[in-house]
N, C-alpha and C positions, 0 to 999 in steps of 0.2 A: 451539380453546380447550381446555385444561385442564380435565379432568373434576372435582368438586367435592373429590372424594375424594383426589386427587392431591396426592404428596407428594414433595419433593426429594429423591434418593438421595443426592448426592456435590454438591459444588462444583467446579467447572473453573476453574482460574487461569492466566493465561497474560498473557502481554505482560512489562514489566517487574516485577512483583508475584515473577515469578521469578529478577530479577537480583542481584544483589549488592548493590541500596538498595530490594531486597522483600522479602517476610517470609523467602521462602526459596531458594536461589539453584540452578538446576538447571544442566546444562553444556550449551551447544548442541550440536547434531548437527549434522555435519559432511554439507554439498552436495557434491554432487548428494545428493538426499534422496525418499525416498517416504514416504508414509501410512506404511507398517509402521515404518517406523525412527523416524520421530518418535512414535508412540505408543509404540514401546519404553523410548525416554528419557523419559517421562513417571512423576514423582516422586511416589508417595502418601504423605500427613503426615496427623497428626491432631492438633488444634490445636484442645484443648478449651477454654480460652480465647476462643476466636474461633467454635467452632460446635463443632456436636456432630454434622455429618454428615464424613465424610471428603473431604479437601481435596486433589487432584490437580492438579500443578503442570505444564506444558506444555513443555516444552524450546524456547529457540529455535532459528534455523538461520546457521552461518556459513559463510562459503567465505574462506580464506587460501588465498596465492601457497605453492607448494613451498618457495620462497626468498626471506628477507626482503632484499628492498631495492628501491629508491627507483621502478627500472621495472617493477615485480611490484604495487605498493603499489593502484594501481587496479584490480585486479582482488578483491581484498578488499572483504567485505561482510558485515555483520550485520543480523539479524530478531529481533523479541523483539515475537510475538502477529500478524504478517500471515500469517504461514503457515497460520494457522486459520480467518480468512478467506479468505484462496486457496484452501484446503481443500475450504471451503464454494461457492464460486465455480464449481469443475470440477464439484460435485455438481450443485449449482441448476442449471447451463446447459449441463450434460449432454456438455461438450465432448471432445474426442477429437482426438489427434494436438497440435503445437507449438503455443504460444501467449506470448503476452507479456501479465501482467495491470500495470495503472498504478495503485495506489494513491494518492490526494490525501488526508493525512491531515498531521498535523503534519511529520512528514517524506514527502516522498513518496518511491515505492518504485518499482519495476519490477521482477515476478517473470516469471521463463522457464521454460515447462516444456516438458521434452523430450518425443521421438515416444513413449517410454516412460512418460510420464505421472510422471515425478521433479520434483522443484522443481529445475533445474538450476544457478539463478544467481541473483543480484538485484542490482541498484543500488538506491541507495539518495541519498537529499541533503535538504538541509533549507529546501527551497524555503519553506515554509509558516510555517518560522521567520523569514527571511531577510526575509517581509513584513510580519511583526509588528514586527520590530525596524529595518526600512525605514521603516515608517509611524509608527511611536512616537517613534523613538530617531535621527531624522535631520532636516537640514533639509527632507527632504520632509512632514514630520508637518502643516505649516499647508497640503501641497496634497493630501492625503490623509483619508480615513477609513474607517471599517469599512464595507462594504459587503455588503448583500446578495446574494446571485449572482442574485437577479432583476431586479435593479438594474442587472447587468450590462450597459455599453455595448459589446457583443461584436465592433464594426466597429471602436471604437476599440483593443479590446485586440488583434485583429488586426494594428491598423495597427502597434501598437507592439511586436508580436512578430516583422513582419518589420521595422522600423528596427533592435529589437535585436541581431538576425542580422548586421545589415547595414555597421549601425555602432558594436558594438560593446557589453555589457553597459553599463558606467560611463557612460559616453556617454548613453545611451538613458535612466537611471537618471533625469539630470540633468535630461534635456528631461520631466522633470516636474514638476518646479519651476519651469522657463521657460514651460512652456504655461498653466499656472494662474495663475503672478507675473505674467506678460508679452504672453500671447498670446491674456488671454479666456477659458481653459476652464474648466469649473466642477471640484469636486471628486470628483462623481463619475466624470466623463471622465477625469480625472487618476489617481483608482483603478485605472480599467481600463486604463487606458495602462499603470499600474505592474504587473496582475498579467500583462500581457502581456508582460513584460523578463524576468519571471520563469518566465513558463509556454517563454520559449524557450529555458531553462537546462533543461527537462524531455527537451526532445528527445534532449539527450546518452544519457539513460536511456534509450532505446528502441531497440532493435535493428533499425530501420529496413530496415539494407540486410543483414540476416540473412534466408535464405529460409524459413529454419526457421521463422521469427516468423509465421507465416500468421492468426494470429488475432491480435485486439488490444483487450483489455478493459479498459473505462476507471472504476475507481469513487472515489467519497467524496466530497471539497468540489466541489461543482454547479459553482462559478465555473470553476476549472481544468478541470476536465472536459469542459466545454461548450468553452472556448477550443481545447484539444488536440485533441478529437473535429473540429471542422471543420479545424483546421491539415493535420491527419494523412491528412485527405480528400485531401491534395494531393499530399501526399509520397510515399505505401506503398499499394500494392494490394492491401494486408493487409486482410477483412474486421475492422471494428470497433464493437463492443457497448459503450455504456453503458448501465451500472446504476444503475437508481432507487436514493434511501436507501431505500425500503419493502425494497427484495431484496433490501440489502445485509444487511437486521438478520435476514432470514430465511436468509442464504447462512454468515451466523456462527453461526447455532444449528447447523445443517446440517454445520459444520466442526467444533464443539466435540463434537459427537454422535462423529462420525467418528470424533475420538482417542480420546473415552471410551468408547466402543464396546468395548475388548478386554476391560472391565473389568465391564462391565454381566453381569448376572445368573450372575457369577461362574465366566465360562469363559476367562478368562486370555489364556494366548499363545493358546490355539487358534482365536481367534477372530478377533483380527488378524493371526494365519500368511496368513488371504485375504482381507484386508482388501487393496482397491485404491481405485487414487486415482479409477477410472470405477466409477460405480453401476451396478450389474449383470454386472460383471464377478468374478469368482472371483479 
């Protein structure tokens, strides 16, 4: 806890607050990426308007092909505010050497980080969208509804992660509306069938058959998380960690610290010249 006396120095901004439809628009840093380079990009405003403490803007992270065109195009990817949680993630859990972290957030993400402890890559997709506008905005909306991840029928969303595999996304999509219209199931089984179609669109993200991938960290929406976590059990002899929400909010202060770190009690670059992405390391 915060001592009584305690007072905020600075504000840390990050995610899209920094793009081009946020107050202020900073340029991503360019992957492969470390701690030091993205605190370097990091943009100070003062926006008395808005506060009277100084206002520190985060850089995201992108990775573009050498050459634009059509078979280059997948290897492209942007970040705007996970890389601070990731940040946070290598600090909390102290990790060391390759890993692949899975973020379930609106979009979900998959970050790589190399033996070097760099953010080397990420995928990226909009699983988390794709079910809001599956369950709203389709004729699956009457076999569906919001569910809580404790609600979670996790045998069913299995089932329906490998149908999807098996036969096909669109396919799979359907037989959710067939099993609730036609077949008896209720709405909640029909949920988890449906985030099952989509948790096996995740797979692609994950570098499964990379050896480098040795760890595999799973955080955010509980639902997905939990479905992935037992899938993945099956696939990859990759040890794999999920994280509570309680760690996640601790693993983000823990990141935001990080960047603002070079700034604190006014020692500049000197202080993130040894700034690493391991705690206790020079």
């Amino acid at each position: 806890a915060l001592a009584s006396h305690a007072r905020p120095e600075a504000i840390l901004d990050l995610g899209m607050i920094t793009s081009n439809m946020g107050l202020l628009e900073v340029p991503h840093v360019d992957a492969p990426a470390a701690l030091v380079e993205i605190a370097a990009g990091v943009q100070r405003s003062d926006l008395p308007d808005i506060s009277d403490l100084s206002m520190f803007f985060v850089p995201g992270l992108k990775r573009l092909p050498n050459r634009r065109d059509a078979a280059t195009l997948a290897s492209a990817d942007v970040l705007r505010g996970d890389e601070v949680e990731f940040l946070g993630l290598v600090q909390f859990l102290d990790l060391r050497g390759p890993a692949t972290f899975l973020h379930f957030g609106s979009h979900h993400v998959a970050i790589t980080v190399d033996a070097s402890g760099r953010i080397a890559q990420s995928r990226s997709a909009l699983t988390d969208e794709m079910l809001a506008a599956l369950s709203e905005h389709t004729i699956l909306r009457d076999s569906t509804h919001l569910l809580p991840h404790e609600d979670l029928d996790l045998d069913m969303t299995l089932a329906e992660l490998n149908d999807a595999r098996n036969l096909g996304t669109e396919r799979a999509l359907l037989l959710v509306r067939v099993g609730k219209e036609l077949a008896g199931y209720d709405r909640n089984e029909m949920t988890s069938y449906l985030i099952g179609v989509l948790a096996s669109t995740d797979l692609h993200l994950i570098p499964i058959d990379e050896s480098s991938a040795s760890t595999l960290v799973l955080y955010g929406q509980s639902s997905f998380s939990a479905v992935l976590a037992r899938t993945l059990q099956h696939v990859t002899d990759a040890m794999i960690i999920t994280i509570e929400d309680r760690d996640l909010a601790r693993a983000s202060a823990f990141g935001s610290v990080a960047v603002y770190d070079p700034y604190h009690d006014g020692l500049g670059d000197a202080r993130y010249a040894t700034t690493s992405l391991h705690p206790g390391k020079p």
